[in-house]
PLY file of the C-alpha trace (Angstrom):
ply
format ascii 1.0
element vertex 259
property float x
property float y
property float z
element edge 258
property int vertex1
property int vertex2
end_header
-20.94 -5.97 -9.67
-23.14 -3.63 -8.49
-21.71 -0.40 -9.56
-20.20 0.92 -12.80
-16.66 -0.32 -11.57
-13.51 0.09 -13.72
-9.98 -0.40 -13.86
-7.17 0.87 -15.62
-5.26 -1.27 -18.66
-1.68 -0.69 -18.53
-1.49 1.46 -21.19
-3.28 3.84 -18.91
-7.28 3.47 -20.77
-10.13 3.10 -18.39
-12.11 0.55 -19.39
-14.92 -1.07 -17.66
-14.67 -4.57 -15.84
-16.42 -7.84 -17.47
-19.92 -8.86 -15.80
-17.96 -11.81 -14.71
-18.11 -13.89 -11.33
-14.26 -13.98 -10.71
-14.36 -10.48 -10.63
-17.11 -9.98 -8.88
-15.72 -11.96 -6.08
-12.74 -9.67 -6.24
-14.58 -6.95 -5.40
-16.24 -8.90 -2.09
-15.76 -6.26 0.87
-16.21 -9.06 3.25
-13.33 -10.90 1.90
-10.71 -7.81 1.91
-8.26 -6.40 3.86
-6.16 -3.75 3.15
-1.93 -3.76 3.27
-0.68 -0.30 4.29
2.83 -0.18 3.71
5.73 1.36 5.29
3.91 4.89 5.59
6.21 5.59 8.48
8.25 7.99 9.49
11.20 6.53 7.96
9.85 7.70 4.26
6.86 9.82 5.39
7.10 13.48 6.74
8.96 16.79 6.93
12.02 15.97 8.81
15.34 16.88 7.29
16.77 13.76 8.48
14.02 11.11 6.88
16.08 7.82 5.89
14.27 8.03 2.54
11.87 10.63 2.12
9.46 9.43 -0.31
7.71 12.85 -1.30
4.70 11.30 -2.76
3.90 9.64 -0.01
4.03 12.60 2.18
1.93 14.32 0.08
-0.91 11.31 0.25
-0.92 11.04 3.38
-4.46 12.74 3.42
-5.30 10.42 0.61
-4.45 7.44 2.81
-6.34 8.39 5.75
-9.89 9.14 4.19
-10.05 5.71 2.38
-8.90 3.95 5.16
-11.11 5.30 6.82
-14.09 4.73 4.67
-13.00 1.10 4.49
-13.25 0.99 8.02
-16.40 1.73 8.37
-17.44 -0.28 5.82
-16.09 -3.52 7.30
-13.02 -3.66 5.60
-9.42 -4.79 7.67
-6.58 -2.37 7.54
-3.77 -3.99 8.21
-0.58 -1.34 9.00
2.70 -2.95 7.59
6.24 -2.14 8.35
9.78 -2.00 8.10
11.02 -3.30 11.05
14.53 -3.75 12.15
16.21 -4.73 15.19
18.25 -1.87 16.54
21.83 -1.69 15.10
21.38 -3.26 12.56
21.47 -6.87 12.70
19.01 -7.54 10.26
20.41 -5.69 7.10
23.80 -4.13 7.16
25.44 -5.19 10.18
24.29 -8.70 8.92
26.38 -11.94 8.89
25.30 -13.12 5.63
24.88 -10.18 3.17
27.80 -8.51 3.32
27.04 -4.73 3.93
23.70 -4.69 3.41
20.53 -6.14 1.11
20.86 -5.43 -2.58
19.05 -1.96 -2.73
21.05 -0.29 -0.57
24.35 -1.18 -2.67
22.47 -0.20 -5.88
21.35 3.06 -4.41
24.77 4.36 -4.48
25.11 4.17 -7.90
21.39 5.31 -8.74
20.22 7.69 -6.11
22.72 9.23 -3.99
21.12 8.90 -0.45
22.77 9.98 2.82
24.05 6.46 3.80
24.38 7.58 7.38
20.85 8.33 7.45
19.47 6.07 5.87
21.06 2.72 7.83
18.97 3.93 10.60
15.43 3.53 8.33
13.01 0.66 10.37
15.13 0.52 13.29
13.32 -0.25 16.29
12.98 2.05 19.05
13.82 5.17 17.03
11.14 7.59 15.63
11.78 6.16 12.26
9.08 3.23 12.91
6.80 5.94 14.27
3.48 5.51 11.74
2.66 9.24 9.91
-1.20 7.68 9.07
-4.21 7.57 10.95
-4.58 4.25 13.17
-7.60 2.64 14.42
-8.36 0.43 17.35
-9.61 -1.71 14.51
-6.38 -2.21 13.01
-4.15 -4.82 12.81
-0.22 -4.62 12.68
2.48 -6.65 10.65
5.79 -5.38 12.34
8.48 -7.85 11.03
9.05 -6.77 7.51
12.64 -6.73 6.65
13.05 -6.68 3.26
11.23 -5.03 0.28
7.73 -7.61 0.34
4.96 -6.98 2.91
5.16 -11.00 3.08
8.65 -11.59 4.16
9.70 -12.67 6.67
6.12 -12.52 8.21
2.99 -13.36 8.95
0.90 -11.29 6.88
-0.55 -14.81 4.75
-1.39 -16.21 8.19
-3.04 -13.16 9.16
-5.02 -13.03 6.17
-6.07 -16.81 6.52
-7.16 -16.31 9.71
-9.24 -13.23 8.61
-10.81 -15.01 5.62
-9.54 -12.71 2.95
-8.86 -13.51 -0.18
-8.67 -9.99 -2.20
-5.56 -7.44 -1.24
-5.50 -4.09 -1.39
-2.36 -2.47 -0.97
-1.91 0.78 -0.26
1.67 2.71 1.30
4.60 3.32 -0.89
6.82 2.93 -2.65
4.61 1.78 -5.57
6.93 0.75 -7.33
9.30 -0.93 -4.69
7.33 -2.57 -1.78
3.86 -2.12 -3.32
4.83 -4.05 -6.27
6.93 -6.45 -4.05
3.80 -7.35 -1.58
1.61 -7.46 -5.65
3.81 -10.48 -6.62
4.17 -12.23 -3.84
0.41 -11.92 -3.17
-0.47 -12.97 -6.33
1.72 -16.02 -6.15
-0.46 -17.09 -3.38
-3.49 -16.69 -5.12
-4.56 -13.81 -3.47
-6.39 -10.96 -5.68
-4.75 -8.27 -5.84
-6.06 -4.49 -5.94
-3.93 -1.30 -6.10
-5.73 1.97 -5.61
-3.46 4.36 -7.36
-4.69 7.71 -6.24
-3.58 6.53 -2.69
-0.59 4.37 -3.03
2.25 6.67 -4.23
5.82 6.14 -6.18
9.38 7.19 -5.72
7.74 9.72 -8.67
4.92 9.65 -11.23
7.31 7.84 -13.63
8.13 5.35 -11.71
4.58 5.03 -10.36
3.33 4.65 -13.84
5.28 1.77 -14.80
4.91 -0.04 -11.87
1.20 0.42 -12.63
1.73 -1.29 -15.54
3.26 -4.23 -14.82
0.74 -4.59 -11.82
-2.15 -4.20 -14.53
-0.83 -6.99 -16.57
0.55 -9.27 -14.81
-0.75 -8.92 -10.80
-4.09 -7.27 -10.22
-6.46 -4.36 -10.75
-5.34 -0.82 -11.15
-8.58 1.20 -9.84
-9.01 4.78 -8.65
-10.46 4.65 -5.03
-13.62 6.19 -5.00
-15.19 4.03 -7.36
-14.02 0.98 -5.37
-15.18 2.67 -2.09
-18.69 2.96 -4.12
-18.75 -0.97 -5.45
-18.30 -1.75 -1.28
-20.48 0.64 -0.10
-23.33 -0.95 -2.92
-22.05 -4.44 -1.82
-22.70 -3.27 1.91
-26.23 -2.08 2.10
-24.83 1.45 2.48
-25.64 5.02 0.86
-22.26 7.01 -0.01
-21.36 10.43 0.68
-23.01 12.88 -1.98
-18.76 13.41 -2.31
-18.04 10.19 -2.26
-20.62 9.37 -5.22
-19.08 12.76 -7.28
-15.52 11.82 -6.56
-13.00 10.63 -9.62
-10.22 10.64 -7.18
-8.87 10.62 -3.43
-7.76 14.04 -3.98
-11.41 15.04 -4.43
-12.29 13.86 -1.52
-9.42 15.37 0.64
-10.54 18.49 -0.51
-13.74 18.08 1.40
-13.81 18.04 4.99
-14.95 14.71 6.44
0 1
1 2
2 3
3 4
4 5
5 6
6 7
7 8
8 9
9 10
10 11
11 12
12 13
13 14
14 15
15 16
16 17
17 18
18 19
19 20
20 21
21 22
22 23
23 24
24 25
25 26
26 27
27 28
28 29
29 30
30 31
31 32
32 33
33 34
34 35
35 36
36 37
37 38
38 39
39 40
40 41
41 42
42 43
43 44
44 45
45 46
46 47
47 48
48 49
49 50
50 51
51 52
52 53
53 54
54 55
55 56
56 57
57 58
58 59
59 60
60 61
61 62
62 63
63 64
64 65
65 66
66 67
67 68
68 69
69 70
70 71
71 72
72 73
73 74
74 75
75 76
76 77
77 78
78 79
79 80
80 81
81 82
82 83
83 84
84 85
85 86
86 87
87 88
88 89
89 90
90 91
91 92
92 93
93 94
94 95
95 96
96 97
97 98
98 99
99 100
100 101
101 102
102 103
103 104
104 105
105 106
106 107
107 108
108 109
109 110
110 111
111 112
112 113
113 114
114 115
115 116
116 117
117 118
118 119
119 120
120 121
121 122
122 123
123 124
124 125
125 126
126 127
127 128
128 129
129 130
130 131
131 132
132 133
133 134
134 135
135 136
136 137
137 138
138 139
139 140
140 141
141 142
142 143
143 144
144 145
145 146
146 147
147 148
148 149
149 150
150 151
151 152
152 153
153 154
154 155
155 156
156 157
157 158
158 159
159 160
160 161
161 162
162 163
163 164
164 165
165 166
166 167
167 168
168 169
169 170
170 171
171 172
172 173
173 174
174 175
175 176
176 177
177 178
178 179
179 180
180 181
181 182
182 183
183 184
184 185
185 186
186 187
187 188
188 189
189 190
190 191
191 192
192 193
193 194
194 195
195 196
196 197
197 198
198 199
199 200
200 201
201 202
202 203
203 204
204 205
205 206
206 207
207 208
208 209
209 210
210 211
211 212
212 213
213 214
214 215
215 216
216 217
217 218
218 219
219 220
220 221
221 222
222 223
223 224
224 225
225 226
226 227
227 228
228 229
229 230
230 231
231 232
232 233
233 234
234 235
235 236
236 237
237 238
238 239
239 240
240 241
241 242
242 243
243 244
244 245
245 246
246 247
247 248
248 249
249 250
250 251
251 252
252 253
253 254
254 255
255 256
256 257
257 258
């Protein structure tokens, strides 16, 4: 490693990462992508009629587009992954073979006490619900058939990711502790490493972002703030960061400070 790169343990410590090769291919920019997940308009925004909002998210969306954009530039793949269902339906709860719908949207009406009306419509295609609330790039890639609560199924993201030569993951999008975490397993069952910035992607609510966190750190991949992963690339790249980017602990600092 070429920086002073850390990551978080799951009970929340910083701690500093082992001079050791496995992790310093991790933190290869020229074997990375990045996953952005659902940070459409079906979660993401202001409108009174969002499927699920997803608050957090909203509120990172700032977050999300200065690191992806720093990636960018850097060399690094962002790769925009959605929710994607065909119109009416078909795929989820006007399905033949789950009766009413996948298992979270059963379990949210004990638990969460959505407007069920709204919120069959989330994904659809050809509504304003698939519209993306991020900043896009013509260097961006899309993965637009993701129908249930993994980034990897029922598509072609591990293709795409062969195909790029990437081996490390970063996901970003929300929820962290729904299709972040999903997308960190199955990742890590293919043997890809896995790295969640969590300053950018963002929880149903810090709770729930906290423990996914924690399983992630133990079990899937590194916990990292951004900035300091932005700085190990940059160093890995041949390029000088932002005075900003060198001071920054966080995304948020960096949103603060006009690009």
């Amino acid at each position: 490693m070429k920086t002073e790169m850390y990551c978080y343990a799951p009970d929340g410590e910083r701690m500093g990462l082992p001079e050791d090769e496995v992790f310093d291919d991790w933190l290869d920019p020229a074997r990375t992508a990045i996953a952005c997940v659902d940070m459409h308009r079906s979660h993401v925004g202001d409108d009174p009629d969002t499927p699920i909002p997803a608050a957090r998210a909203t509120e990172r969306v700032g977050a999300h587009n200065r690191f992806h954009a720093i990636a960018r530039d850097l060399g690094v793949r962002v790769i925009m992954v959605q929710h994607w269902q065909r119109f009416g339906g078909t795929d989820d709860i006007n399905s033949q073979s789950v009766q009413g719908g996948t298992n979270w949207r059963h379990l949210e009406k004990i638990f969460m006490n959505l407007d069920r009306e709204k919120m069959n419509e989330l994904g659809w295609e050809g509504t304003k619900w698939v519209d993306l609330m991020v900043e896009e790039d013509e260097r961006d890639l899309y993965v637009r058939t993701k129908k249930r609560l993994s980034a990897f199924y029922p598509t072609d993201l591990e293709f795409l990711l062969d195909q790029l030569g990437v081996r490390n993951l970063v996901i970003t999008g929300t929820l962290t502790d729904c299709c972040v975490l999903n997308t960190a397993f199955d990742a890590a069952n293919r043997d890809f490493r896995v790295i969640v910035p969590r300053d950018v992607a963002a929880g149903l609510d810090t709770e729930m972002e906290t423990a996914a966190e924690k399983v992630i750190a133990y079990h899937l991949g590194l916990v990292v703030d951004a900035p300091a992963l932005l700085r190990e690339w940059s160093a890995r790249a041949g390029v000088e960061p932002s005075a900003e980017l060198i001071e920054a602990t966080t995304m948020d600092d960096l949103v603060a400070v006009p690009a």
